[in-house]
Backbone as CSV, one residue per row, in Angstrom:
resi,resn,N_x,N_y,N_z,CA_x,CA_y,CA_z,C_x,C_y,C_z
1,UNK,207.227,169.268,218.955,208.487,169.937,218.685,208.351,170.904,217.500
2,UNK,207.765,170.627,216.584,207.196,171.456,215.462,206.490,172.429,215.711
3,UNK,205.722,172.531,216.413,204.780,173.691,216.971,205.547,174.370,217.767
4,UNK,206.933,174.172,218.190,207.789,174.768,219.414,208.186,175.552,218.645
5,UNK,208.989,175.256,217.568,210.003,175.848,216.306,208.805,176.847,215.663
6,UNK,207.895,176.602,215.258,207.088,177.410,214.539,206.783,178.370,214.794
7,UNK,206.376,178.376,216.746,206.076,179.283,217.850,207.167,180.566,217.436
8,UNK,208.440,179.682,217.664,209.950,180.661,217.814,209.931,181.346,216.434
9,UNK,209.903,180.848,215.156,210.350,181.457,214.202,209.147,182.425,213.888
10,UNK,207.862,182.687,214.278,206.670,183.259,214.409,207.058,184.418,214.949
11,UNK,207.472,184.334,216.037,208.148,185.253,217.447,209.342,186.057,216.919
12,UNK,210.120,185.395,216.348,211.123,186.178,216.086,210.934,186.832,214.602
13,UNK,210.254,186.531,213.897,209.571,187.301,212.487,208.720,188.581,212.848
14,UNK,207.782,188.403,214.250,207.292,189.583,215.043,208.321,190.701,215.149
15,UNK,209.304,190.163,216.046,210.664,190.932,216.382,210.939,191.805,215.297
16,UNK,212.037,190.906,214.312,212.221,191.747,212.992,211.692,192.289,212.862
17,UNK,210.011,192.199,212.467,209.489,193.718,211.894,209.059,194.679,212.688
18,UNK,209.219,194.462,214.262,208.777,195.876,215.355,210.180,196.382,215.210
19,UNK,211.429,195.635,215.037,212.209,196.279,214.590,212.429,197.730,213.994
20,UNK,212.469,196.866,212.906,212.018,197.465,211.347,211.117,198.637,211.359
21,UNK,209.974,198.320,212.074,208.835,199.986,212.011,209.406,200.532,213.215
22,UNK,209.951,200.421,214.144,210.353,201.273,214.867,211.499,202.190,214.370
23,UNK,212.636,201.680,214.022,213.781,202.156,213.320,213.031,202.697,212.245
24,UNK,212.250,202.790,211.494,211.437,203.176,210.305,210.979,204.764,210.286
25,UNK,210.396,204.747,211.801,209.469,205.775,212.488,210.378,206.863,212.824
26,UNK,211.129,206.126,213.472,212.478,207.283,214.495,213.056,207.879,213.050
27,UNK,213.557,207.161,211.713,214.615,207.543,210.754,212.993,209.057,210.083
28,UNK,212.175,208.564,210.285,210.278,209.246,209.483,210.414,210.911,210.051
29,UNK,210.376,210.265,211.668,209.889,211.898,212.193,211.374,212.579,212.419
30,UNK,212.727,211.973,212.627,213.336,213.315,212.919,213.780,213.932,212.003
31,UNK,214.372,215.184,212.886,214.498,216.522,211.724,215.674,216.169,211.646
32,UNK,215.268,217.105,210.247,216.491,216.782,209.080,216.556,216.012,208.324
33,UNK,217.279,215.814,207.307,217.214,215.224,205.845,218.737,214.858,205.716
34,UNK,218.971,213.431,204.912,220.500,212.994,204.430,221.024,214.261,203.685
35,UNK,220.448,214.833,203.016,220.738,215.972,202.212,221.511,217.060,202.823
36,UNK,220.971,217.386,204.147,221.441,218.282,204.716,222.653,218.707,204.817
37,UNK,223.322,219.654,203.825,225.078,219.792,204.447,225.034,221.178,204.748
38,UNK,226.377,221.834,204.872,226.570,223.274,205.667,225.753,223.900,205.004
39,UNK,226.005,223.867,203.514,225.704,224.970,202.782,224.245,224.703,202.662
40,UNK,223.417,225.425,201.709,222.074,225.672,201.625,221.694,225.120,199.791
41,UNK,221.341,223.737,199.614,220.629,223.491,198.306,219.869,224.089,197.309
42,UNK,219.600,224.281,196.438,218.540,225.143,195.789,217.282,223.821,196.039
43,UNK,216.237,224.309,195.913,214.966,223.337,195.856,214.691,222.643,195.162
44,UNK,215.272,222.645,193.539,214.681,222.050,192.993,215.512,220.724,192.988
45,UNK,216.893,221.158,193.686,218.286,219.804,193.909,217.555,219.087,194.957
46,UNK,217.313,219.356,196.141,216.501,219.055,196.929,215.427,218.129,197.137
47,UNK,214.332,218.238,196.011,213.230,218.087,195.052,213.534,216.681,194.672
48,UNK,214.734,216.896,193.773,214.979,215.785,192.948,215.786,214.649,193.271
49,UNK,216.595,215.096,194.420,217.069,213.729,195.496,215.956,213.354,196.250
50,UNK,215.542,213.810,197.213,214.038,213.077,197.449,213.331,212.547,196.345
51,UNK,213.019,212.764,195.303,212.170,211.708,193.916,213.231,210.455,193.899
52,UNK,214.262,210.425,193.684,215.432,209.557,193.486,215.764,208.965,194.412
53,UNK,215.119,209.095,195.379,215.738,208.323,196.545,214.736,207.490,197.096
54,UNK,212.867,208.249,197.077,212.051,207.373,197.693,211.734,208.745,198.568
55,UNK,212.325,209.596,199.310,212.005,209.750,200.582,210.650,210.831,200.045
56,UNK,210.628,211.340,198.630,209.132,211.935,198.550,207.644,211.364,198.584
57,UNK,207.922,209.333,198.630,206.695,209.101,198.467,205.874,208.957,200.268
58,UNK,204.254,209.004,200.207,204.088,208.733,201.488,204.189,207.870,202.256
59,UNK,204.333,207.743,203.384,205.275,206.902,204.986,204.494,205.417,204.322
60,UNK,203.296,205.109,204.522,202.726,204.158,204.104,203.733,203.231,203.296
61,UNK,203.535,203.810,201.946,204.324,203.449,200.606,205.405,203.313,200.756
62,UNK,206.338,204.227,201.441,207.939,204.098,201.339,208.059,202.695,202.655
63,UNK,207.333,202.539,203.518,207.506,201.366,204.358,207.031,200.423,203.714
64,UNK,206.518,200.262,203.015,205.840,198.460,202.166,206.844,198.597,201.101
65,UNK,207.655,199.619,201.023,208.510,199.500,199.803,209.995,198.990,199.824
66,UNK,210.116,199.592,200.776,211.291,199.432,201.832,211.516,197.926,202.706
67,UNK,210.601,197.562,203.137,210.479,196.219,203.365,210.557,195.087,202.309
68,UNK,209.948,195.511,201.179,210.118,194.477,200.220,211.589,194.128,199.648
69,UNK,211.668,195.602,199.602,213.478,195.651,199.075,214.224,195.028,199.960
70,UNK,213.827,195.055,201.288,215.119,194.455,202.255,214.916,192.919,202.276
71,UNK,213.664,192.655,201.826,213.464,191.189,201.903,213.618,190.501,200.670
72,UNK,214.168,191.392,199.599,214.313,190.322,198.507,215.912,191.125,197.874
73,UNK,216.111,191.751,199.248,218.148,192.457,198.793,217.840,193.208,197.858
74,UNK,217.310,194.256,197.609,217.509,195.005,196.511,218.166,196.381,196.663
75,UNK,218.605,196.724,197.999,218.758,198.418,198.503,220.391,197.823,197.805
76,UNK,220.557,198.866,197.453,222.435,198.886,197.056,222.646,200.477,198.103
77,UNK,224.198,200.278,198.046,224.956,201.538,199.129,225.037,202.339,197.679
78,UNK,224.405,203.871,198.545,224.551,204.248,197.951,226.164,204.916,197.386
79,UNK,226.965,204.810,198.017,228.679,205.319,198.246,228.953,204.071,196.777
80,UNK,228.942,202.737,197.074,229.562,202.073,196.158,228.684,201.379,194.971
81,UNK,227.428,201.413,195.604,226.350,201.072,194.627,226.121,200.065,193.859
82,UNK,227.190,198.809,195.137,226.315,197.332,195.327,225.581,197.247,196.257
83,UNK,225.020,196.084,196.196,224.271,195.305,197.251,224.633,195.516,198.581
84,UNK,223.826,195.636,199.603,224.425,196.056,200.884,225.074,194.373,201.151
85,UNK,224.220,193.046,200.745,225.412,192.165,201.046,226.615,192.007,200.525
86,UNK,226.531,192.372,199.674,228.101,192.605,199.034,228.848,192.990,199.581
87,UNK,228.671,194.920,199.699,229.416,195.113,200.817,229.905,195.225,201.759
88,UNK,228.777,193.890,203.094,229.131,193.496,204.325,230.324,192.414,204.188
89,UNK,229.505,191.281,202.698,230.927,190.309,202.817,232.132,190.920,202.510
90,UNK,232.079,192.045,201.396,233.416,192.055,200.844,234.264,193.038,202.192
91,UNK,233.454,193.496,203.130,234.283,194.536,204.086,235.061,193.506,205.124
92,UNK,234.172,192.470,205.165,235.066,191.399,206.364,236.504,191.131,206.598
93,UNK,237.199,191.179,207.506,238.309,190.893,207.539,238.682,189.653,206.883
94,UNK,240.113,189.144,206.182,240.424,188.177,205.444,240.548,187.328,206.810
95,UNK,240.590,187.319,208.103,240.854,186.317,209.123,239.035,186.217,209.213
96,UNK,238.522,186.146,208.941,237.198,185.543,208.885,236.576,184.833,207.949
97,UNK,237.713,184.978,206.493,237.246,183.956,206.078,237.456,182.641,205.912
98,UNK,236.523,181.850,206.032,237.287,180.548,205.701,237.838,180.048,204.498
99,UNK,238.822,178.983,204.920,239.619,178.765,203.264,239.303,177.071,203.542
């Protein structure tokens, strides 16, 4: 029974991370940038949100980096600039929580 469970949680730790590099890859190669709005940035604004954000270091690096952060909670939103669990619990409807 132990070797059954071990099998599964093995299997599904696989999952998560083909996940993870797939969604990784697709967010890597397409065009365009979060940055992108109507108007046109100067470069060096440009420049310096990519340094600040991660997205200048290489694919390698920003994926072992990125993974670590998600596995030990460290990404905060950037809009409110907690914890993304934070702001999944705190968005929940009050009929979900229990009292």
């Amino acid at each position: 029974m132990l070797r059954y469970v071990l099998r599964r949680l093995l299997g599904a730790a696989l999952v998560v991370f083909a996940v993870f590099t797939l969604s990784f890859v697709i967010m890597r190669v397409s065009p365009g940038s979060p940055f992108d709005e109507e108007r046109e940035l100067p470069a060096e604004v440009v420049a310096n949100q990519a340094r600040t954000t991660g997205m200048a270091r290489p694919v390698a690096i920003d994926s072992a980096v990125i993974l670590v952060e998600v596995l030990v909670d460290k990404n905060e939103s950037v809009a409110s600039g907690q914890p993304y669990a934070r702001v999944l619990v705190g968005g929940q409807p009050t009929q979900l929580i229990a009292e």
